[in-house]
C-alpha positions, 0 to 999 in steps of 0.5 A: 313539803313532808314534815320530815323533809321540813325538820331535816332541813330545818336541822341543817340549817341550825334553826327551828320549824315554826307553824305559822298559820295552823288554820290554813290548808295546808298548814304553813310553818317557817323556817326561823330561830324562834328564840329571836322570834320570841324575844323581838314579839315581846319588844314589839307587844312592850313598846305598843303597851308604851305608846298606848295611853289611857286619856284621862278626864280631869275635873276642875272647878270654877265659882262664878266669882273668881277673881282675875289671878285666880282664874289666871291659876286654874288656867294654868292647870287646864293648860296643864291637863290639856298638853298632858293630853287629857280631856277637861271637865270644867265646872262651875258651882253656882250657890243661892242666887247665882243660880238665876244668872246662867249667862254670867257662868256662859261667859266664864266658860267661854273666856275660858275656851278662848283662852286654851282655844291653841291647846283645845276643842270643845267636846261638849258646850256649856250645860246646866245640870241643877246647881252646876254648869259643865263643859268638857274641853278635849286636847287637839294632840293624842296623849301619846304623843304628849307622852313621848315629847314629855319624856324626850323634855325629861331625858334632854333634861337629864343629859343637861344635869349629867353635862353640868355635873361633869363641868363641875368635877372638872373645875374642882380637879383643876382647883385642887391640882392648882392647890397642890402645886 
């Protein structure tokens, strides 16, 4: 179709001729408002940059003699990071002679993976790199989607408060008309 023709019709039809595909022969253009057009791209580009998340790698740090409760703690945080959808670096410092006993760190990490084995995979398996042990334990859901149940638990939680609030109002009006009578 000419230009010309395009553009009348476009004109009588109250909206705009967009060229869609200026590489191809011949160049195809479109009939569209492109204000909409615009304005739904950039929602599209908005929740795609939403959903998308930087996973992150999170570091804690062991010592091969910790005690149950706090072994127990720095669980918690690993369970922590890991349902947040970051990976985990664990690390276990080893001093003086601590260092001839590789296998008691082995262990530490082991129970540790068994422990998280429901939230985790493990990425890369025990390592000694000098006066240290490393293992990295990766989450088995994608961030994003920890992201959205976190705000999902956030929001249910603020229509919780909201509701709670209004009760509360609610029972002072009734105390205060009681009052007055």
């Amino acid at each position: 179709m000419r230009v010309e023709d395009a553009l009348r019709l476009a004109e009588e039809a109250g909206l705009d001729l967009v060229e869609v595909a200026p590489t191809a022969r011949p160049p195809v253009a479109k009939l569209m408002d492109y204000g909409k057009f615009k304005y739904e791209a950039g929602q599209k580009a908005r929740d795609a940059r939403r959903n998308q998340a930087n996973t992150q790698l999170k570091e804690i740090r062991f010592r091969i003699k910790i005690d149950d409760h706090d072994f127990a703690t720095k669980t918690g945080h690993v369970k922590r990071f890991l349902e947040g959808g970051d990976k985990v670096k664990v690390m276990i410092m080893f001093r003086g002679r601590e260092q001839s006993r590789p296998e008691a760190g082995i262990r530490l990490l082991q129970r540790l993976a068994e422990q998280v084995a429901d939230l985790s995979v493990v990425e890369s398996s025990p390592r000694q790199d000098g006066r240290n042990m490393t293992m990295v334990l990766a989450p088995t859901r994608k961030k994003a989607d920890a992201m959205v149940q976190q705000r999902e638990r956030r929001e249910a939680a603020r229509t919780e408060r909201k509701a709670k609030h209004e009760e509360r109002s609610q029972r002072e009006q009734v105390r205060q008309s009681r009052a007055g009578e």
